[in-house]
C-alpha positions in Angstrom: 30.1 -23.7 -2.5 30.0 -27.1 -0.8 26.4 -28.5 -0.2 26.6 -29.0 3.6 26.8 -25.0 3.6 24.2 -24.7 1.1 21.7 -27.3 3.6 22.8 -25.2 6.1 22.5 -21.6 5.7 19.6 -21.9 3.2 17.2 -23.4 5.3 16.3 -26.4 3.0 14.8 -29.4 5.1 14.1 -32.9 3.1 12.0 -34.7 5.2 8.6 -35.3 5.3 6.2 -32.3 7.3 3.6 -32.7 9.9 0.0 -31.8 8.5 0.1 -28.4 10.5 2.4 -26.0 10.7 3.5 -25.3 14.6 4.9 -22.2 16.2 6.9 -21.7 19.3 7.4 -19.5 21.1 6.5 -17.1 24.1 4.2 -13.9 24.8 7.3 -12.8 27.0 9.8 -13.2 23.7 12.3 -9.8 23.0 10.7 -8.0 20.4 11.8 -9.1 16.6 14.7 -8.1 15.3 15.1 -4.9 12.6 17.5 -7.6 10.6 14.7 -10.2 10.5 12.4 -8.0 8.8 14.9 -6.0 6.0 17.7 -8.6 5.7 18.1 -11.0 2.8 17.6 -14.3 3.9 16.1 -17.9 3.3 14.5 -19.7 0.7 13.7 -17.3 -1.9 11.8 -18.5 -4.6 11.0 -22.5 -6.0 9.7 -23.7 -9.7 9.0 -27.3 -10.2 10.3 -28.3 -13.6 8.1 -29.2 -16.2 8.2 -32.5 -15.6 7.8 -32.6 -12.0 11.1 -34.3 -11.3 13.0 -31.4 -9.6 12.7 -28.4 -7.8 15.1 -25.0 -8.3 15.4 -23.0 -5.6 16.8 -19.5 -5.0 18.1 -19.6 -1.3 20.7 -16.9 0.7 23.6 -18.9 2.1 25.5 -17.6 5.5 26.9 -14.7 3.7 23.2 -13.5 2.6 24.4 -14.2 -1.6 21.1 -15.4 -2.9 22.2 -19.1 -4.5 20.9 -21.3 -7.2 20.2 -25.3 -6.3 17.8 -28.0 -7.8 16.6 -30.6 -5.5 15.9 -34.0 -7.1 12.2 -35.5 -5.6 12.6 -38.9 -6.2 16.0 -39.2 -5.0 16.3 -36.1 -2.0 19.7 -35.2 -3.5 20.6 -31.4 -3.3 22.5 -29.9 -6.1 24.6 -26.7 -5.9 24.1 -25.1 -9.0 24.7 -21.4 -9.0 26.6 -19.6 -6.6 28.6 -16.6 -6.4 30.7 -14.5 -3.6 30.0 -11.3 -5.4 26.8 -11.4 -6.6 23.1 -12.9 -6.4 21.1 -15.1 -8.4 18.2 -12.7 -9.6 15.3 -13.9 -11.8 15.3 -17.7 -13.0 13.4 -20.2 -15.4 13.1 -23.6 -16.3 14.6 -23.9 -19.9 13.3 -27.7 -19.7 13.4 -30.6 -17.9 17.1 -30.3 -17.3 17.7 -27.0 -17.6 17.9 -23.7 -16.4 17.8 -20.2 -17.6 19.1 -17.1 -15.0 19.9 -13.3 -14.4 22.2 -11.7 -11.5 22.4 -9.2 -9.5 24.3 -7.7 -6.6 22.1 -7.0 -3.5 24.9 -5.3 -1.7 24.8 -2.2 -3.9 22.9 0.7 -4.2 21.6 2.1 -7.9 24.5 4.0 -7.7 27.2 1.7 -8.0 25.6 -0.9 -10.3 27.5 -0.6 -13.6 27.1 -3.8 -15.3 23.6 -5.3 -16.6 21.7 -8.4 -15.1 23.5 -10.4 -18.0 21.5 -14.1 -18.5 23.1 -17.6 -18.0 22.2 -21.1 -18.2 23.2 -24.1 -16.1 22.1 -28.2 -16.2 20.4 -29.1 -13.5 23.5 -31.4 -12.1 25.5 -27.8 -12.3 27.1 -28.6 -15.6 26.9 -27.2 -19.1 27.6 -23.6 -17.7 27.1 -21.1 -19.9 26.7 -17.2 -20.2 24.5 -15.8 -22.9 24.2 -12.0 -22.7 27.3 -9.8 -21.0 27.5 -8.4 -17.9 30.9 -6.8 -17.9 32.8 -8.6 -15.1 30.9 -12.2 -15.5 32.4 -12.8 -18.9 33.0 -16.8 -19.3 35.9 -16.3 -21.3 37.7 -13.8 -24.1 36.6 -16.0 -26.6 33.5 -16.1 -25.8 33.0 -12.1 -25.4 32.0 -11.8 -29.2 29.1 -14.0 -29.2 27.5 -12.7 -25.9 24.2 -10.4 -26.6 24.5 -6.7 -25.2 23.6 -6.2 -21.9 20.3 -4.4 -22.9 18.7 -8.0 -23.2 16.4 -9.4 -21.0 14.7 -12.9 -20.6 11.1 -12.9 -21.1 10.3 -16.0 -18.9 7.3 -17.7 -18.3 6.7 -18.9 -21.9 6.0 -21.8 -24.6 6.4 -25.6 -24.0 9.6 -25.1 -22.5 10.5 -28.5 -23.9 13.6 -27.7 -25.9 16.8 -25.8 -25.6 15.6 -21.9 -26.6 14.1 -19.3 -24.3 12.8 -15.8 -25.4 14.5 -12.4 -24.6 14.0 -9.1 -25.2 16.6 -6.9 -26.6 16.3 -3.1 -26.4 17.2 -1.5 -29.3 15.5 2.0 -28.8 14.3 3.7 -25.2 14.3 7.3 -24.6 12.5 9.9 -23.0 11.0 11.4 -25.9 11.5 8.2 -28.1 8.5 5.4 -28.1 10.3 1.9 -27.2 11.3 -0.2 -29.6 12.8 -3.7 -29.1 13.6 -6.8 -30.4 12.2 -10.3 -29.6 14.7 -12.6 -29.8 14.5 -17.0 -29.7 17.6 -17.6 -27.7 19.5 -21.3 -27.7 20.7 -21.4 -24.2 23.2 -24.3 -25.2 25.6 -22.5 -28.1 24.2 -19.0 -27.7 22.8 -18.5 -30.6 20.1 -16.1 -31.2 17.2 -15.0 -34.1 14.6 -12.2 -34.3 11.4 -13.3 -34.2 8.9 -10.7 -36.2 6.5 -9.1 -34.0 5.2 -5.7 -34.7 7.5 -2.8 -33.7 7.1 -0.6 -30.3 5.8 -4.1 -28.6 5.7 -4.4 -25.1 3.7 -7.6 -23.9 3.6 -10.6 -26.0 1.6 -13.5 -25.8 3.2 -16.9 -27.1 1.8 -20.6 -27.3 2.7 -23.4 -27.1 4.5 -24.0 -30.4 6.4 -21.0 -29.6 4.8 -18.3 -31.6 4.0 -14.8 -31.0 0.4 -14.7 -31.4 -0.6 -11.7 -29.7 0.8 -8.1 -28.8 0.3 -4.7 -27.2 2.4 -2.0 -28.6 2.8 1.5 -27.2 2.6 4.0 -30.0 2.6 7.2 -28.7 -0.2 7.7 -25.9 -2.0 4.7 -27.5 -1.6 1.3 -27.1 -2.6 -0.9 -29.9 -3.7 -4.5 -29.8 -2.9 -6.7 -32.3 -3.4 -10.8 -33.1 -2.2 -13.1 -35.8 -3.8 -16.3 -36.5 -1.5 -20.1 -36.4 -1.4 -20.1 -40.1 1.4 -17.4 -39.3 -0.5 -14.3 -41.3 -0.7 -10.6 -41.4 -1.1 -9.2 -38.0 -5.0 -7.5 -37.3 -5.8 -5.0 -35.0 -7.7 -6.0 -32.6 -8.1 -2.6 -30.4 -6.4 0.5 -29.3 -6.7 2.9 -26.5 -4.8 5.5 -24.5 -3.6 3.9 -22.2 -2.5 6.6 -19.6 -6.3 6.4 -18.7 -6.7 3.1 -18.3 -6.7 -0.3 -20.4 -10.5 -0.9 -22.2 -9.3 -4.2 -23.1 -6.0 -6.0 -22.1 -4.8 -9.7 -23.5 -3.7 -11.4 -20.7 -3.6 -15.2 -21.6 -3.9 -17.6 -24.7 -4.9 -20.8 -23.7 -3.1 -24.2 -25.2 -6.9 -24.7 -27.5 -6.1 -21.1 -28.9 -8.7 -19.5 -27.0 -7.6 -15.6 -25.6 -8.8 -14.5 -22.2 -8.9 -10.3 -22.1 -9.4 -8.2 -19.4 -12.2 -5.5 -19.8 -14.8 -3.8 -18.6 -17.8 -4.6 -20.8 -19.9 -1.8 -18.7 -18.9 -2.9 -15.9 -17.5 -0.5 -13.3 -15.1 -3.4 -12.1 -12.8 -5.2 -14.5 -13.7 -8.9 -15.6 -12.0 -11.8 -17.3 -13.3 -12.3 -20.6 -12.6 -15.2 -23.6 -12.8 -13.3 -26.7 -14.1 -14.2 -29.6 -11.2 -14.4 -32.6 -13.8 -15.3 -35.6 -16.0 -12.1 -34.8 -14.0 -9.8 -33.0 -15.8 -9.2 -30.0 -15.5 -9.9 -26.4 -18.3 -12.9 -25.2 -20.5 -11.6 -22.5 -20.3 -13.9 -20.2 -17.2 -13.2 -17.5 -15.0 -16.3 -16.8 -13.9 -14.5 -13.4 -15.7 -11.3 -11.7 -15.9 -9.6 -9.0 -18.7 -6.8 -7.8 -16.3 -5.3 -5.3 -12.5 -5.6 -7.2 -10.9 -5.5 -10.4 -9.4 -8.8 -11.4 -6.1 -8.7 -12.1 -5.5 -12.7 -12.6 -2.9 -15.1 -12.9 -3.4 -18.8 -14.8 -2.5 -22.0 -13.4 -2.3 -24.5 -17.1 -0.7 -27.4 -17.5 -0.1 -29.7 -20.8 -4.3 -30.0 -20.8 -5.1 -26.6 -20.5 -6.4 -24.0 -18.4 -6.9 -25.5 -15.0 -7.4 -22.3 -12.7 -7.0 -18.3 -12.6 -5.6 -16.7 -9.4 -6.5 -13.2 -8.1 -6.7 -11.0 -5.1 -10.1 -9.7 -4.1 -9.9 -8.6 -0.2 -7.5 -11.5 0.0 -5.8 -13.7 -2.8 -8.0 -17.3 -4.0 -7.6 -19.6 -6.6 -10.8 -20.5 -9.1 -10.5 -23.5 -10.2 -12.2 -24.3 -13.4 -10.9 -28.1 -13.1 -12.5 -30.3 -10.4 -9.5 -32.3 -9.7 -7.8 -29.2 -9.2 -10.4 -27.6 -6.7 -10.6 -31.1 -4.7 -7.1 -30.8 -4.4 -7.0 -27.2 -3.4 -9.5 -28.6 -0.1 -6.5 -31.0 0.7 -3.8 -29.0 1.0 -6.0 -26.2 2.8 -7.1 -29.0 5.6 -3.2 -29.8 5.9 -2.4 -26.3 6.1 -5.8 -24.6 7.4 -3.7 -20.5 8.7 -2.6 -20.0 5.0 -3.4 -18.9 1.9 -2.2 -22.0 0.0 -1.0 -21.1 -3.6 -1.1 -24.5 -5.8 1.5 -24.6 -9.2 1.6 -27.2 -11.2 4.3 -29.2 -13.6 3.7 -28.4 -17.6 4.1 -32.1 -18.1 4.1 -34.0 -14.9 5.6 -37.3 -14.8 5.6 -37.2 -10.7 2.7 -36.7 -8.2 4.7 -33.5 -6.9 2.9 -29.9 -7.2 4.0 -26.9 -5.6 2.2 -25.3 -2.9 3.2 -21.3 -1.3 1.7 -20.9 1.9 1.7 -17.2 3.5 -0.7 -15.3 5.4 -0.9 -11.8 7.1 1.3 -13.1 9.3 3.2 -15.6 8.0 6.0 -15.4 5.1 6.3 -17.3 2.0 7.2 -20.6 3.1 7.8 -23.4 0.2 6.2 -27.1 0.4 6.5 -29.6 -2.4 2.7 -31.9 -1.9 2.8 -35.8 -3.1 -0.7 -36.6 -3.9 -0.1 -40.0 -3.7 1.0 -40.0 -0.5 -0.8 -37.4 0.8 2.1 -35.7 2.2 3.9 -32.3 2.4 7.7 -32.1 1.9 8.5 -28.6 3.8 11.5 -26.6 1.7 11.9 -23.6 3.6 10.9 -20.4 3.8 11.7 -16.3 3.4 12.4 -14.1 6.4 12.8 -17.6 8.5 14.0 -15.7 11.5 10.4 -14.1 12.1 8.2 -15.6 14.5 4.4 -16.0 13.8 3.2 -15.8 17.1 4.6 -12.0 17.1 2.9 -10.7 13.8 0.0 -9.0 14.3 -3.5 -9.7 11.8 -4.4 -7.6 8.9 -8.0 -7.2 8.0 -9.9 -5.5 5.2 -12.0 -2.8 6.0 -14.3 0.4 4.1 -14.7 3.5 5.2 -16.4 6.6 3.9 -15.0 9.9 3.0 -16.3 12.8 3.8 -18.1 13.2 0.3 -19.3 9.7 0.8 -16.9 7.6 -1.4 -16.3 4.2 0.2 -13.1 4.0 0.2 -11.1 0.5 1.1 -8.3 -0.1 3.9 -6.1 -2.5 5.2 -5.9 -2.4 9.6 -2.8 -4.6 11.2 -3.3 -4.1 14.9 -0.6 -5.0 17.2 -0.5 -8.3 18.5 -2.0 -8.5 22.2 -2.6 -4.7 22.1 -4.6 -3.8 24.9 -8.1 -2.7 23.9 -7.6 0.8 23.8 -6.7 3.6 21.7 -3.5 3.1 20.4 -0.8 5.1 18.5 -1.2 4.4 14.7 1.3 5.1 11.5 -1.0 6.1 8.4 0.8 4.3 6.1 0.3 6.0 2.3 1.2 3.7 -0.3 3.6 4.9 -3.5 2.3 5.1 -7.2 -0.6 6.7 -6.7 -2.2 4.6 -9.6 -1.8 1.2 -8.6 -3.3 -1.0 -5.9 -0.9 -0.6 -2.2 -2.7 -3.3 -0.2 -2.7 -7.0 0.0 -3.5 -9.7 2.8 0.1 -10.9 2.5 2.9 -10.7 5.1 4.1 -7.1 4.4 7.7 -6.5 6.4 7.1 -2.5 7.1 3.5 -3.2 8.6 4.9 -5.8 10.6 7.8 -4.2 11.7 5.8 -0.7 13.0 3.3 -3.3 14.5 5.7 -5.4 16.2 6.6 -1.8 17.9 3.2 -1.2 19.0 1.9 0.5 16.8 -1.9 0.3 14.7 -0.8 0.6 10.6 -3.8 1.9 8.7 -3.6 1.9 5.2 -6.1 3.7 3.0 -6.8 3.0 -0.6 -7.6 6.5 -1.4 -9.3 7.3 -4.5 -6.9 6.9 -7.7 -6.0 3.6 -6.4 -6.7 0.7 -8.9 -7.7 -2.4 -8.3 -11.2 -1.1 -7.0 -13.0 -0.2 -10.4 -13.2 2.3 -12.9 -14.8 5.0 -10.8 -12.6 4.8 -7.7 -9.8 4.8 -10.2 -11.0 8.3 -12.3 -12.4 10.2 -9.1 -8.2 10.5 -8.2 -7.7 12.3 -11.4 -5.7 15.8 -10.5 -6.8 15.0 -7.2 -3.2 15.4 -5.5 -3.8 17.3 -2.0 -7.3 17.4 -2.7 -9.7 14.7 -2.4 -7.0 12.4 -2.6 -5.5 13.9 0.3 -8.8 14.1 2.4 -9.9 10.5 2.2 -5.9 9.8 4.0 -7.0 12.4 7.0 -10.9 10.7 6.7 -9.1 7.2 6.9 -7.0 8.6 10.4 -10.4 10.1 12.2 -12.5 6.7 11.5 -9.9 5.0 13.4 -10.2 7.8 16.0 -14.0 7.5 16.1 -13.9 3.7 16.4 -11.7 3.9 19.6 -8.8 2.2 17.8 -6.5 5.3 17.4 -5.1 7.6 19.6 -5.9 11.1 18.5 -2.6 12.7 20.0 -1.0 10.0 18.6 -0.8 9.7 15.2 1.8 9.6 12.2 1.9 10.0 8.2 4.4 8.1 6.9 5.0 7.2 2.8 7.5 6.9 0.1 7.2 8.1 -3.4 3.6 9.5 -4.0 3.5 8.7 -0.4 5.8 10.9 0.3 4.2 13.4 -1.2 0.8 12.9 0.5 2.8 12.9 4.3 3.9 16.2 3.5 0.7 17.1 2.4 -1.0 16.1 5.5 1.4 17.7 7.7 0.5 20.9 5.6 -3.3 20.2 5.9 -4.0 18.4 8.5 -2.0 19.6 11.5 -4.1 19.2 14.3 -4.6 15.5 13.2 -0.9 14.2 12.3 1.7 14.5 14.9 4.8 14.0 12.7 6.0 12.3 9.2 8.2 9.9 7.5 8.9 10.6 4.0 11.2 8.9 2.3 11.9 9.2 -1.9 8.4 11.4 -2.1 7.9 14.3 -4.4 7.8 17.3 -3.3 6.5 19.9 -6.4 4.5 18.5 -9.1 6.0 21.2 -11.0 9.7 19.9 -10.5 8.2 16.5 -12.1 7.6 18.3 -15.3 11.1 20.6 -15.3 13.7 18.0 -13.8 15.3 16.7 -17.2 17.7 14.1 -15.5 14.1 12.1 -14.0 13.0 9.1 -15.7 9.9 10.2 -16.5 9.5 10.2 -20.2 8.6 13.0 -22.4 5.5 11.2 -24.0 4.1 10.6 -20.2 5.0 14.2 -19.7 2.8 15.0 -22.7 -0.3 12.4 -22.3 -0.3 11.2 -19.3 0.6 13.7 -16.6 -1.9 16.5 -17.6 -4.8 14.3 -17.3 -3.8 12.2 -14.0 -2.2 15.0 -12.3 -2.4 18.3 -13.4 -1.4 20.4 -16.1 1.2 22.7 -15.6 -0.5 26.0 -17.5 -4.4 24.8 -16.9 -4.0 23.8 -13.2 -0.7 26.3 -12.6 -2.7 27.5 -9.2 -3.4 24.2 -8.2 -0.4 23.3 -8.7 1.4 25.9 -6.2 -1.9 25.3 -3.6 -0.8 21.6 -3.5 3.0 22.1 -3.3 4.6 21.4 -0.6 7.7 22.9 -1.2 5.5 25.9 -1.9 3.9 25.5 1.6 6.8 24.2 3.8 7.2 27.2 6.4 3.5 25.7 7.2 5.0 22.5 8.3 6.1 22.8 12.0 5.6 19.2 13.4 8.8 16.7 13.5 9.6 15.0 10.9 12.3 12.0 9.5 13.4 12.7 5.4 14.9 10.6 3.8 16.4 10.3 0.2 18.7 8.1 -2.7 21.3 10.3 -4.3 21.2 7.7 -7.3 16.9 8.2 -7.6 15.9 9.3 -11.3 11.9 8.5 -10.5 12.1 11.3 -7.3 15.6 13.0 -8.1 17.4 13.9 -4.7 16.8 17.8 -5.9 12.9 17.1 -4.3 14.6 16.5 -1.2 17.3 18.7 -0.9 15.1 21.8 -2.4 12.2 20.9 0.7 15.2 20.4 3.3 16.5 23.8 2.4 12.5 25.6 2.3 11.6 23.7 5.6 14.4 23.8 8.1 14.3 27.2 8.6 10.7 27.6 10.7 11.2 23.3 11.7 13.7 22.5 14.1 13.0 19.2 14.0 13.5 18.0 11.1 15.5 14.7 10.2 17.2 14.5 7.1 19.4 11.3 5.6 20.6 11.1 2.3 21.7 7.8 0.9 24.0 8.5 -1.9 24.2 4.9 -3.7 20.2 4.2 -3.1 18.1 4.9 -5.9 14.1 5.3 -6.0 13.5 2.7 -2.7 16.0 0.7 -0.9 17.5 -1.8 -2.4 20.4 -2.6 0.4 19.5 -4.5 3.3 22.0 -2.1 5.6 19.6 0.7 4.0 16.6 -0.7 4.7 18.0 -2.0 8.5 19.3 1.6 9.3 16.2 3.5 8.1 14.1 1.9 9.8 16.0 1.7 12.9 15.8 5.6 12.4 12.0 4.9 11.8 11.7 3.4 14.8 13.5 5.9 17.5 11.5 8.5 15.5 8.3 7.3 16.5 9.1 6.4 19.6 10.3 9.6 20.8 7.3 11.3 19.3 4.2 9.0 19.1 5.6 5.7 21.3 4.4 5.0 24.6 3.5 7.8 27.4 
């Protein structure tokens, strides 16, 4: 690909930026395209090397191919380094200061018609020194070369050691099934000849920690319903148990960073209801009571921002995302950038081994998309890269805000609002928006394209944090135990009549909509709640818990099945009547408002049987029932022309039957 059409089409500017960020544009602008919300486009991802010299960047060129370049700082010269016209860069590293480590894809197909593996390949910075490392099928460098190419099966595990020489790690797969615990292989990779050697780790291993040296010090295996913990000191000796849990019920303590001075940060509890950062304490085995990062209100999940000289900062969302900086220089410098760039969350990275005054900086918002800057702190200035979804115009997204609410047994329960930009200040018709999982977190302050889309439409997108969510402690967490349909269910409906109550919602006017779990829980609510929701968009979402147990061809494993399922959800001989009470293929004659369904034929999380089995029950007493099937998608959308028809589908849906009277 020739670099004037790589400048071109991936929005890359190399000039200096003002201090703020302006937006044009007009209150009387056509509404926002369906394409600039779903479709693959812009810069797409950055990493400064370690030395601070270059940039990579992952950017979609005319033809929407996610592309590979490296921009040098000190020069401004743009390199091509990876691009392909049937297939997409996918995840990518910094090997070391010259070279790069990266997976592909093909963002044009559906689950259904991917046969090959992401394969791994590394590239020089300049574009030179091309060369594949694990197959892929069809991206085979040569015959010759087909022999010393790993299987498929093996992954990169990025992110890792002093990246200051010519290996990475990987992960090769040597054992998964759904009655088999996993079992891989951890692999130090030459990207340069291709050569590869086991590192010993302890079997079933399925997070390691490595330093700097580039040796596994820590691991959590899955054994079983149990995870184990184990560490091994620098002398290289026998590997010690440090913990072990079931982990189906949640993680009582979780490794999640060794520091370059060898001291290991855990997540834990301690008594706590919310989840705290800890530094443990190797000589004595036990966790030191003081937390290095807490929050009354949250679990912290973190990230670490380290360089050469250590641990500089840990990043987390609370209501919204910061950045505590344990280093001074660091925090002063976070107050620059943020007076430069005063609308966004500004998300400082750092080079391993910087020989430049270049960091990175992410700015987004609730508004605003990633958008890439490279900051001189010499000079004080920002060098604007580009940005994701660079079609979308600020000034028509709509502000998120983080709100409680309490449940009709008096749980608080935590929500994010987007109201519709320059709505008029009256009730409004609102999407309850249920998020998938259930037992993970749904919400962030972050540009979200779905929220934006249905409030670029007009529409008020509430989204509840019902109980079983994580995120919000231990209690919030456990009261969503076999809760499906139940309370879990209620605090959705109690999340739609507080928006009623505080004059924000229209009460004819209101819509479930979810996908996976949140499928499950729109179906639910047309079930339980009829007077309250007016119709439902359910796309991938269960519809029998039962069928989650029976369906052999899902990708749920037997051990889950087993461990984790019984106690989360229900089990199938204990809770049988539960079980048919919250179905709602078992209750779909109930279901008599319109509703959109939508399903992958390629799904093994929510087979296509949920869908076709709840089709079939509800149709006959619904005559308004949509129904799409998407035979290449699997459990979500992967395709941009998916995700632009559905919700064009989304859109006339609502509009015909909660849009505008």
């Amino acid at each position: 690909m020739r670099l004037s059409i790589l400048l071109r089409h991936c929005a890359i500017v190399v000039c200096a930026v003002a201090a703020n960020i302006g937006f044009e544009g007009s209150a009387a602008a056509a509404l926002p395209s369906v394409e600039s919300f779903f479709q693959n486009s812009g810069v797409n991802g950055a990493l400064l090397s370690p030395d601070g010299r270059l940039v990579a960047l992952r950017a979609a060129n005319k033809e929407h191919r996610l592309t590979l370049a490296v921009l040098n700082l000190e020069t401004m010269k743009l390199s091509p380094v990876a691009s392909y016209n049937d297939g997409d860069v996918g995840e990518f590293d910094w090997v070391n200061e010259h070279r790069l480590v990266f997976s592909m894809a093909d963002l044009t197909k559906g689950k259904a018609d991917v046969h090959v593996g992401p394969g791994l390949f590394a590239v020089n910075s300049d574009g030179s020194g091309m060369r594949q490392l694990v197959e892929r099928s069809h991206y085979l460098v040569s015959a010759g070369d087909a022999p010393k190419l790993l299987p498929w099966r093996t992954y990169l595990l990025g992110g890792v050691g002093a990246r200051d020489g010519n290996d990475v790690f990987a992960v090769q797969v040597e054992g998964y099934g759904k009655s088999v615990d996993t079992y891989t292989t951890l692999l130090r990779l030459n990207t340069v000849n291709g050569r590869a050697e086991p590192v010993e780790v302890p079997l079933h291993a399925v997070k390691w920690l490595i330093d700097d040296a580039g040796v596994p010090r820590v691991v959590v295996s899955e054994e079983g319903a149990h995870r184990i913990v184990r560490y091994r000191d620098t002398a290289g000796g026998q590997w010690r148990v440090l913990t072990q849990f079931e982990h189906y019920v949640g993680a009582e303590l979780e490794p999640v960073y060794l520091a370059p001075d060898d001291t290991l940060y855990v997540r834990s509890y301690q008594g706590r209801d919310k989840s705290a950062i800890y530094r443990y304490d190797l000589a004595h085995d036990r966790v030191l009571p003081q937390p290095v990062a807490a929050s009354d209100d949250f679990d912290v999940y973190p990230g670490f921002v380290h360089n050469q000289r250590g641990l500089l900062g840990l990043r987390y969302s609370i209501d919204a995302e910061i950045t505590q900086w344990l280093d001074p220089a660091m925090a002063a410098l976070q107050k620059q950038i943020d007076a430069l760039l005063p609308v966004t969350t500004n998300r400082i990275n750092v080079a391993l081994r910087a020989q430049t005054p270049y960091v990175m900086v992410t700015a987004f918002s609730d508004a605003q998309p990633f958008v890439y800057y490279v900051y001189n702190t010499a000079t004080q200035k920002l060098l604007k890269l580009g940005g994701e979804h660079a079609d979308i115009d600020v000034k028509q997204m709509s502000q998120k805000d983080f709100i409680r609410y309490r449940a009709r047994d008096g749980l608080s329960i935590p929500a994010y609002i987007t109201t519709p930009v320059g709505a008029p200040k009256k009730p409004l018709p609102m999407v309850v928006m249920v998020h998938g999982g259930p037992y993970l977190r749904g919400g962030f302050w972050n540009w979200n394209p779905e929220t934006q889309f249905l409030a670029s439409r007009g529409y008020v997108v509430l989204e509840p944090e019902f109980r079983g969510s994580t995120g919000y402690g231990a209690r919030h967490f456990q009261a969503g135990w076999k809760q499906w349909g139940l309370g879990m269910q209620n605090d959705i409906a109690d999340a739609a009549r507080w928006a009623i109550a505080q004059g924000i919602a229209d009460p004819k006017r209101i819509c479930i909509a979810g996908a996976s779990y949140g499928g499950y829980a729109t179906l639910m609510g047309l079930v339980n709640d009829p007077d309250l929701f007016r119709c439902g968009v359910d796309w991938a979402g269960v519809t029998d818990i039962n069928l989650m147990y029976s369906v052999s061809w899902s990708d749920a494993s037997d051990i889950y099945k087993r461990h984790g399922m019984p106690i989360l959800i229900g089990d199938r001989v204990k809770d049988a009547a539960q079980l048919q009470a919250t179905s709602p293929l078992e209750q779909a004659a109930r279901i008599k408002q319109p509703l959109l369904l939508a399903y992958g034929g390629a799904d093994e999380r929510v087979p296509l049987v949920h869908g076709e089995k709840f089709y079939d029950a509800v149709k006959a007493g619904n005559p308004d029932v949509e129904w799409i099937v998407y035979p290449e998608e699997g459990h979500g959308w992967a395709m941009a022309k998916t995700r632009i028809d559905f919700w064009t589908r989304v859109e006339r849906f609502l509009n015909r039957n909660i849009g505008q009277p």
